[in-house]
C-alpha positions in Angstrom: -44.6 15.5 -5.6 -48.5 14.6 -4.7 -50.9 15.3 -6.9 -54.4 16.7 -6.0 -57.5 15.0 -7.2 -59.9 18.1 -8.5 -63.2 15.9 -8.7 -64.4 17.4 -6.0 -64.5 21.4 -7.8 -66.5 19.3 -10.7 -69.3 18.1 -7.9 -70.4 22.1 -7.4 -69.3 23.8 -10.0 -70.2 21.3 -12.8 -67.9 22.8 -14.9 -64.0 21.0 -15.6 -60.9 23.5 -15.0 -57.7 22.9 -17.2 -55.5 24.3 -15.2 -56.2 22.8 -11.7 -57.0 19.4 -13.0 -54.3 19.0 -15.3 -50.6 20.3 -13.3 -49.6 19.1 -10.3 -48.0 21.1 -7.3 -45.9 20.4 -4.7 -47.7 21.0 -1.1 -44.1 22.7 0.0 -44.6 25.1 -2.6 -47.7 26.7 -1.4 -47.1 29.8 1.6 -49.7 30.8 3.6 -48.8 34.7 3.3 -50.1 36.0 6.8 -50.4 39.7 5.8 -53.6 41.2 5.5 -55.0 42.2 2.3 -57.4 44.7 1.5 -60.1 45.0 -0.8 -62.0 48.4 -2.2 -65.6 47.6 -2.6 -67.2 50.4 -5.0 -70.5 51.4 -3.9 -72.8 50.5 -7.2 -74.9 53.3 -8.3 -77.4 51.6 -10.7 -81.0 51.7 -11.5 -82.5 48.6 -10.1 -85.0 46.9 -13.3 -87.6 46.1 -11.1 -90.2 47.9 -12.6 -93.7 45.8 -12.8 -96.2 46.6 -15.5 -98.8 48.1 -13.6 -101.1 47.9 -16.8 -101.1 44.2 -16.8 -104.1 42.3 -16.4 -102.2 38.8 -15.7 -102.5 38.8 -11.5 -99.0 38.2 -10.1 -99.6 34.7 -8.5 -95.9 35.0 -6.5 -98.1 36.3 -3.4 -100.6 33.4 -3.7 -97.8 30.5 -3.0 -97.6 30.5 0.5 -96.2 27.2 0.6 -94.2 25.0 -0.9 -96.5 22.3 -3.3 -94.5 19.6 -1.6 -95.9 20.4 1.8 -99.3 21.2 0.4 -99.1 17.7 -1.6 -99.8 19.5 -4.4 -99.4 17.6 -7.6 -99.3 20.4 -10.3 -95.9 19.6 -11.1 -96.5 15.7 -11.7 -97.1 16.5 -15.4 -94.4 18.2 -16.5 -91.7 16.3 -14.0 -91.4 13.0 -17.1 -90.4 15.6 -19.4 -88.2 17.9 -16.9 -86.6 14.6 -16.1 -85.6 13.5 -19.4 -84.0 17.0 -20.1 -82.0 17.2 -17.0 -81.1 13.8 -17.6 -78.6 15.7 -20.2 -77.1 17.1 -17.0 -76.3 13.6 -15.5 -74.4 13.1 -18.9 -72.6 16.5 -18.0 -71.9 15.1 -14.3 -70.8 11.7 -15.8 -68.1 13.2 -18.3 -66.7 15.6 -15.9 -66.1 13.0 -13.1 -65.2 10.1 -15.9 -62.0 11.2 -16.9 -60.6 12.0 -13.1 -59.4 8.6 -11.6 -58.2 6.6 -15.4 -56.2 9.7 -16.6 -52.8 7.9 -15.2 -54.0 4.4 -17.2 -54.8 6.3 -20.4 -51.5 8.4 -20.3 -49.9 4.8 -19.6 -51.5 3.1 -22.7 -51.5 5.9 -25.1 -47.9 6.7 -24.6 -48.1 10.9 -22.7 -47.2 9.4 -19.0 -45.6 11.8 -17.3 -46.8 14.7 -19.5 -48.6 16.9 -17.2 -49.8 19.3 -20.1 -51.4 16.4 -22.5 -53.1 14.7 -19.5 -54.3 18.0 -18.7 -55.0 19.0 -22.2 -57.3 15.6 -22.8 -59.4 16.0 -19.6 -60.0 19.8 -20.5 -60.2 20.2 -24.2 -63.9 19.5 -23.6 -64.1 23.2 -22.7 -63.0 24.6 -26.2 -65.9 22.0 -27.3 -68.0 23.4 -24.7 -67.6 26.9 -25.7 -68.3 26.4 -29.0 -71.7 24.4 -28.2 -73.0 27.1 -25.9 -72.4 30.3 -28.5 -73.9 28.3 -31.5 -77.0 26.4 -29.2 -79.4 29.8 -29.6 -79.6 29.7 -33.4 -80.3 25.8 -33.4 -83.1 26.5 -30.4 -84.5 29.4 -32.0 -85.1 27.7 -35.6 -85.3 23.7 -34.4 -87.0 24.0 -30.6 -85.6 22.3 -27.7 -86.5 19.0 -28.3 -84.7 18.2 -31.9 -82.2 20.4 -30.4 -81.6 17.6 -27.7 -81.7 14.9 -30.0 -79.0 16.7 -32.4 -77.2 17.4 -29.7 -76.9 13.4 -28.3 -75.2 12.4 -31.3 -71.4 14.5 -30.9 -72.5 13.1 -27.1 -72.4 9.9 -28.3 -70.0 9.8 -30.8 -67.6 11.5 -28.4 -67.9 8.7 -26.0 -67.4 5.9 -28.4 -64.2 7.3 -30.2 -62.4 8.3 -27.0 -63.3 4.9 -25.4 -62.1 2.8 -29.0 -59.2 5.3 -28.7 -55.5 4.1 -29.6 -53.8 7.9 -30.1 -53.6 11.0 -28.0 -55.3 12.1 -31.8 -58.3 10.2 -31.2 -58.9 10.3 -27.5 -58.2 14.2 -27.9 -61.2 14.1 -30.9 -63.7 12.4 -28.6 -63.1 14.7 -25.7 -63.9 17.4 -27.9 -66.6 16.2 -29.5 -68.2 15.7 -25.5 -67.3 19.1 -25.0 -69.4 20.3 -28.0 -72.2 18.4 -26.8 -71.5 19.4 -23.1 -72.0 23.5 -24.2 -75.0 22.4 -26.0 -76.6 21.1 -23.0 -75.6 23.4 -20.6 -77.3 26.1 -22.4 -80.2 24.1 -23.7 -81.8 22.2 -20.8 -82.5 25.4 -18.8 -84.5 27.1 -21.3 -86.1 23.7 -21.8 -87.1 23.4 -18.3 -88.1 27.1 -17.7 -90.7 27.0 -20.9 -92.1 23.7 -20.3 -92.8 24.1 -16.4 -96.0 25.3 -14.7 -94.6 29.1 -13.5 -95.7 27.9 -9.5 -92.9 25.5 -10.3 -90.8 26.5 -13.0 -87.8 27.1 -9.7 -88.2 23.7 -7.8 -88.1 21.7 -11.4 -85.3 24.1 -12.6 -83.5 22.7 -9.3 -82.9 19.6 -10.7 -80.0 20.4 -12.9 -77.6 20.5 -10.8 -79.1 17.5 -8.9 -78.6 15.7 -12.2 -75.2 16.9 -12.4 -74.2 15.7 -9.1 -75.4 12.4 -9.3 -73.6 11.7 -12.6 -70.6 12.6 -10.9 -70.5 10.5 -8.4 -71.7 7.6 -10.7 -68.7 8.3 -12.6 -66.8 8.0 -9.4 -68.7 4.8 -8.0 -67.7 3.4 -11.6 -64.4 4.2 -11.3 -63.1 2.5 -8.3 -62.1 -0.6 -10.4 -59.6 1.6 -12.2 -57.5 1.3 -9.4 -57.0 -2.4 -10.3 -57.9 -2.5 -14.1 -56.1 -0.3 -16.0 -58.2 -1.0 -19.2 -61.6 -0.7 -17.3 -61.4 3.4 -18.9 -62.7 1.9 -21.8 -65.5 0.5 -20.2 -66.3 3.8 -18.2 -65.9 5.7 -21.3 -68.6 3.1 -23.3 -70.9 3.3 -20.1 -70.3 7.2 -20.8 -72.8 7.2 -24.4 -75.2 5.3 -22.8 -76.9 8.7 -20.9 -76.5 10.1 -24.4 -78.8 7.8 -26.5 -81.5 7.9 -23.0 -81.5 11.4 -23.6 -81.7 10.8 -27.6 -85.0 8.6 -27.2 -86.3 10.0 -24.3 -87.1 13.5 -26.4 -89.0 11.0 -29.0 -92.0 11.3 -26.3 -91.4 13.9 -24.4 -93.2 17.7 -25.7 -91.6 20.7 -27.4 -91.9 24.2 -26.1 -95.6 25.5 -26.0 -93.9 29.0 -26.6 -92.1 27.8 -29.5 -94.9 26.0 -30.9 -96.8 29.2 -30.9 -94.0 30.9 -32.2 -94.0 28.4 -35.3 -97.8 28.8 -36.0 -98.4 25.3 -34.6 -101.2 26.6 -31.9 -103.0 23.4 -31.6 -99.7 21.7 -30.8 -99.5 24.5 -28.1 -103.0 24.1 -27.1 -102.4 20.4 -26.2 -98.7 20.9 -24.5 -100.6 23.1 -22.5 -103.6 21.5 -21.7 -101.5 18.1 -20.8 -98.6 19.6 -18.9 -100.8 23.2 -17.1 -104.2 22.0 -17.0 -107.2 22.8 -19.3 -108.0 26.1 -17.3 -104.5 27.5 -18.5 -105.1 26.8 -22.3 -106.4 29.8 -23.4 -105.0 32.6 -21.1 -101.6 31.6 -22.2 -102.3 31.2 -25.6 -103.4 35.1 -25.2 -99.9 35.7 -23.9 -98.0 34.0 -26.2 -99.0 35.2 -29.2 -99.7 39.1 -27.4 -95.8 39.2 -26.8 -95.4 37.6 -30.1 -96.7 40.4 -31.9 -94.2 42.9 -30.0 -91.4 40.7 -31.0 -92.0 39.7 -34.2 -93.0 36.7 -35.8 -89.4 35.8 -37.0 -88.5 32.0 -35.6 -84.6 33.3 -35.6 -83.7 36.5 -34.0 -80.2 38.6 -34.9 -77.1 38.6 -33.0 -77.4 42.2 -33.1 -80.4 42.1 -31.0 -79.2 41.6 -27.9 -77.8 45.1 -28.6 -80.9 46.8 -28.3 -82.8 47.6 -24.9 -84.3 45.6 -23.3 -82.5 42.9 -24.1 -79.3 44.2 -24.0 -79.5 44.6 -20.3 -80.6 40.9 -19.8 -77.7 40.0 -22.0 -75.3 42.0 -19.4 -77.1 40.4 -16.2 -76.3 37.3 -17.7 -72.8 37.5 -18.6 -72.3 39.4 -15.0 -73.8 37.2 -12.9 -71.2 33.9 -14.2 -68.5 36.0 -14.1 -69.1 36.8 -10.7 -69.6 33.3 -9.8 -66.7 32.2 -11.2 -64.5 35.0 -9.7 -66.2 34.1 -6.3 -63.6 31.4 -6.7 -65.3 28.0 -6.1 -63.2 26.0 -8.2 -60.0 27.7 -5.9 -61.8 26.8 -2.9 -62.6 23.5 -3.4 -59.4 22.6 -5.1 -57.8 23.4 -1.6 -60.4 21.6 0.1 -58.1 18.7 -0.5 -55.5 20.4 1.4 -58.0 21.4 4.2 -59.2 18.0 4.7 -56.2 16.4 4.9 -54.8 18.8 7.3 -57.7 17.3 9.9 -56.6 13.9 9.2 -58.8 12.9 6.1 -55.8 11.5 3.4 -58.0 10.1 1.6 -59.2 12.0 -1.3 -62.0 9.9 -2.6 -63.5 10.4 0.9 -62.9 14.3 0.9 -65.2 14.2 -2.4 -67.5 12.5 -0.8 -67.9 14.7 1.8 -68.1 17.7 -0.7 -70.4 15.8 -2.9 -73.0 15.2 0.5 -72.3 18.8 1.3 -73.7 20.0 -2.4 -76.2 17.8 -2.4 -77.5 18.9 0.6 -77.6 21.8 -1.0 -79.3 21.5 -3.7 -81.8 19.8 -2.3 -82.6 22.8 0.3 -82.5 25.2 -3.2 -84.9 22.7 -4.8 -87.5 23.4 -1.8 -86.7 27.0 -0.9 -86.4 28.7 -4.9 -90.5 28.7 -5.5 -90.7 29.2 -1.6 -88.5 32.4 -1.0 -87.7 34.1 -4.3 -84.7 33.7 -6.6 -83.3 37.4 -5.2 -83.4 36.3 -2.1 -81.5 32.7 -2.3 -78.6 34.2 -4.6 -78.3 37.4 -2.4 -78.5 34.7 0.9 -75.6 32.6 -0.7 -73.3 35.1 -1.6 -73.6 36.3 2.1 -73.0 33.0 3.4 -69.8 32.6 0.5 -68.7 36.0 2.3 -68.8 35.1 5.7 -67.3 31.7 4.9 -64.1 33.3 2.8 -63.7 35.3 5.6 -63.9 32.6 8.4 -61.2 30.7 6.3 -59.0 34.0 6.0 -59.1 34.7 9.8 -58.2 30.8 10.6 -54.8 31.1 8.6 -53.9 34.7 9.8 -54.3 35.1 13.5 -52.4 33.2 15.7 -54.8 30.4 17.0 -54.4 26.7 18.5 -53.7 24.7 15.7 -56.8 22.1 16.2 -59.1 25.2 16.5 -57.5 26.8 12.9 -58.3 23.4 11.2 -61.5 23.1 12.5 -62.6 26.6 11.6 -61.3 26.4 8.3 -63.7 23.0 7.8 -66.3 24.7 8.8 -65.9 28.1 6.5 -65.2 25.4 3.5 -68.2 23.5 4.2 -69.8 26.7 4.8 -69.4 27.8 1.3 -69.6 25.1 -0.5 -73.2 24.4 1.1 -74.0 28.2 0.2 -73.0 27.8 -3.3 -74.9 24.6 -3.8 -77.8 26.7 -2.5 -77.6 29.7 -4.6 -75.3 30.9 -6.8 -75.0 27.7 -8.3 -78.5 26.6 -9.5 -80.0 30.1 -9.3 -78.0 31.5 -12.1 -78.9 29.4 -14.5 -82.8 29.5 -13.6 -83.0 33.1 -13.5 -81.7 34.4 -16.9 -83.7 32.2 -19.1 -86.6 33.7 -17.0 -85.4 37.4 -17.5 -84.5 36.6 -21.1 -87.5 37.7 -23.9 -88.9 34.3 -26.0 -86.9 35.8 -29.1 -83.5 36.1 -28.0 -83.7 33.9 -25.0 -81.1 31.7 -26.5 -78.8 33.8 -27.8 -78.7 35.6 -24.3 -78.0 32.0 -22.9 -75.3 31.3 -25.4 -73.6 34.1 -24.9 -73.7 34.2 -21.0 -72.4 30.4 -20.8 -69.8 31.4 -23.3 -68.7 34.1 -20.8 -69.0 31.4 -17.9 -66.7 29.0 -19.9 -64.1 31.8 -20.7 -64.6 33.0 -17.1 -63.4 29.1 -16.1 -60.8 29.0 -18.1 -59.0 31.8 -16.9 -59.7 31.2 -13.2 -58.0 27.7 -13.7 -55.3 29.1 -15.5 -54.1 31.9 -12.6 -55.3 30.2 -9.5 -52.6 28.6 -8.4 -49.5 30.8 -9.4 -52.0 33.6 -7.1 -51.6 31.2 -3.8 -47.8 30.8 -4.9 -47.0 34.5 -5.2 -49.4 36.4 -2.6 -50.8 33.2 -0.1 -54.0 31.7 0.6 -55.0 33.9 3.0 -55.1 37.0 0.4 -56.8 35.1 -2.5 -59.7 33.9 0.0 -60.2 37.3 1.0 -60.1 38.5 -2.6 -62.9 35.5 -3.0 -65.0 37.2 0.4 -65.0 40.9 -1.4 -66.3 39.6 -4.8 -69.0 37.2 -3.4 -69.9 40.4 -1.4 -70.3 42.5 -4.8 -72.0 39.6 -6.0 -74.7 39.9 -3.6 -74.8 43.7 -4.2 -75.2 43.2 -8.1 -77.7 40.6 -7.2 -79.9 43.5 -5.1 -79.3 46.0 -7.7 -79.8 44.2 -10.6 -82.0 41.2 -10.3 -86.1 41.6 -10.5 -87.7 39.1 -8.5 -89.6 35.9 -11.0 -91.2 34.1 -8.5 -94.8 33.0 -9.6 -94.6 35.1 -12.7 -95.0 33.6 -16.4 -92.2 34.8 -18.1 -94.6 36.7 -20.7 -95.5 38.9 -17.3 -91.9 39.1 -17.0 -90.9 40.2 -20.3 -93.7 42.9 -20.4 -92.5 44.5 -16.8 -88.8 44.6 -18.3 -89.9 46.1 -21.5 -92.4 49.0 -21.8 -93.2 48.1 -25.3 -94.5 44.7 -24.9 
């Protein structure tokens, strides 16, 4: 019975799933059914939010960026990068302690007596997600009463801590406590450093700096993986990984000590001057006053209350920001890129690549790739147009997959087209649906309930997780591959339809000019 290494779903989705990465299945076991399979596509009839506030005096600036900064060697962005840096330095944490735990789980089973245990060894490299959940639905209070950056340096110490205890760990008790711990700070982070980024950057590059998350998240990954190759002949060097772990922690941790809170939240807590100079350091001198003026002229509509209610996100506008949110992970989840790169495994070694470590390597190139295109082309294009682009391309490359393994072609040819329509997708995601989702609803989301709509809708993305982990595998054993792909095509398909529907372009637009076009009141 082989088991299939699942670091490669961590490099894109930078999320862990319990299910795939903790039982192992027998390659015999898994039919490709070769019966087509249908899927009913309702038409959506929604009113699209893209109304603009034709009352605003603030010009919309999206039509004035003609090119990208980098090409125009523009430099606006220098400022802010140090600070955008340190925050998504929280995601190379998240990388790191996703891809950690992926190559030592068979020397800690060995030393802490669960060998052979496929549910514990799952159980400890996923209990992070319970954590995880449990960061991300209690982050928006802590944000909205604490700012970002005390936030962050709360939120290194379970980080921290997490990383110590399971690397001093000598029971499944202990090692089961530090993973959890990681997954607390994990939620807190995944919900925290986009709301950081999106308030701090200038708006002409609030989508390239954005970007870097998932960068961030990539590269701890495969540090984690570099790191781990002396597992394989050191079957106490987990302990050492797992040390190396709370290092990015207490960067983080010290790194907020100098970097600047919020300018929004500072004018939120009465501390204009503070605001004044964030401002003036980070947006130039010429920005000071005119987004003082915004601050505090949606402050006034919303209240002057640090902490918003729960019940809040029940009311209009917000409550349809709130749904965008939790829609737009559960689509991305159900668009199945953990299932698809789980069997990328499969697919490469069905063209002669055995080697697993090397079939991350190619997924990892493949996302980074990726991300580095989204980093150039989100301020460039528009976030509705990348996330509608990359659902399309998910589509095309579910369905390229699905007509490999059903019709009758030369067996090279089937292999190679099913490459192809994995890389395809994976290189869409990485484009799009990944990084874009997590940009786009802290920019759609109002300054007072902005975390609370974050919590919630990386609560739903951690549920959503879950429960694709749990079923994805018993799907391919009951119905085939072929069939779940497809099912994967039609959803990335109404992904890209919600995405039209739904989504109001935030290109060049402060998110108080946001705010006011989504809500008639401001």
């Amino acid at each position: 019975m082989n088991t299939i290494d699942f670091v490669s779903s961590a490099i894109i989705s930078t999320h862990s799933n319990p299910k795939l990465i903790s039982f192992s299945i027998p390659k015999s076991n898994i039919k490709i059914k070769t019966k087509p399979y249908s899927h009913c596509l309702s038409k959506l009839r929604v009113s699209a939010i893209k109304d603009h506030n034709p009352d605003s005096h603030i010009p919309n600036v999206a039509d004035q960026v003609t090119k990208h900064p980098l090409v125009e060697n523009d430099l606006g962005w220098l400022p802010a990068f140090p600070h955008v840096l340190i925050a998504s330095m929280s995601n190379f944490t998240f990388g790191y302690h996703i891809g950690v735990m992926n190559g030592p789980i068979v020397s800690i089973a060995q030393e802490l007596g669960f060998q052979g245990n496929s549910f514990i060894e799952g159980l400890v490299v996923s209990i992070f997600i319970a954590g995880a959940f449990i960061g991300s639905i209690s982050t928006g209070s802590l944000v909205d009463k604490l700012g970002c950056r005390l936030t962050f340096q709360i939120d290194a110490i379970p980080l921290i801590l997490g990383a110590i205890i399971s690397a001093n760990a000598h029971s499944l008790d202990e090692i089961l406590w530090g993973r959890f711990l990681v997954g607390l700070g994990i939620g807190v982070n995944a919900v925290l450093v986009p709301i950081y980024i999106s308030e701090v950057a200038p708006t002409k590059y609030r989508g390239s700096l954005g970007s870097l998350c998932q960068i961030g998240t990539c590269l701890g990954i495969i540090a984690s993986l570099s790191l781990g190759i002396p597992s394989e002949n050191d079957p106490h060097w987990w302990r050492t990984m797992l040390y190396i772990a709370s290092v990015p922690g207490f960067i983080v941790g010290l790194g907020m000590q100098f970097a600047v809170d919020s300018p929004r939240w500072l004018c939120k807590a009465g501390r204009i001057n503070d605001a004044k100079k964030v401002i003036r350091e980070l947006w130039g001198a010429s920005e000071v006053e005119g987004a003082i003026e915004e601050f505090q002229s949606v402050s006034k509509n919303d209240g002057s209350d640090l902490d918003s209610r729960w019940s809040e996100i029940l009311e209009q506008p917000h409550s349809r920001v709130a749904f965008i949110g939790g829609a737009l992970f559960v689509l991305q989840q159900f668009a199945g890129i953990n299932g698809v790169l789980y069997f990328s495994s499969l697919t490469f070694h069905d063209v002669g690549i055995q080697s697993s470590a090397l079939a991350s390597l190619f997924v990892g190139l493949t996302n980074f790739a990726g991300a580095l295109c989204a980093l150039y082309l989100i301020d460039k294009e528009g976030r509705q147009k990348l996330i509608i682009g990359s659902y399309l391309g998910m589509a095309i490359s579910m369905f390229l997959v699905v007509y490999a393994v059903i019709f009758p072609l030369d067996e090279q040819l089937s292999n190679n087209l099913s490459i192809l329509g994995t890389i395809m997708y994976i290189f869409s995601f990485a484009i799009g649906a990944g990084p874009v989702t997590g940009i786009i609803i802290p920019e759609l989301s109002s300054t007072k309930t902005r975390g609370k709509i974050m919590g919630l809708s990386f609560s739903t993305h951690w549920v959503c997780n879950f429960v694709v982990g749990l079923f994805f595998l018993e799907l391919v054993e009951k119905f085939g591959v072929a069939p779940v792909y497809a099912s994967f095509g039609a959803v990335s398909l109404l992904a890209a339809a919600f995405a039209h529907y739904f989504l109001v372009e935030t290109k060049g637009r402060s998110l108080e000019e946001i705010e006011r076009s989504l809500n008639p009141k401001a």
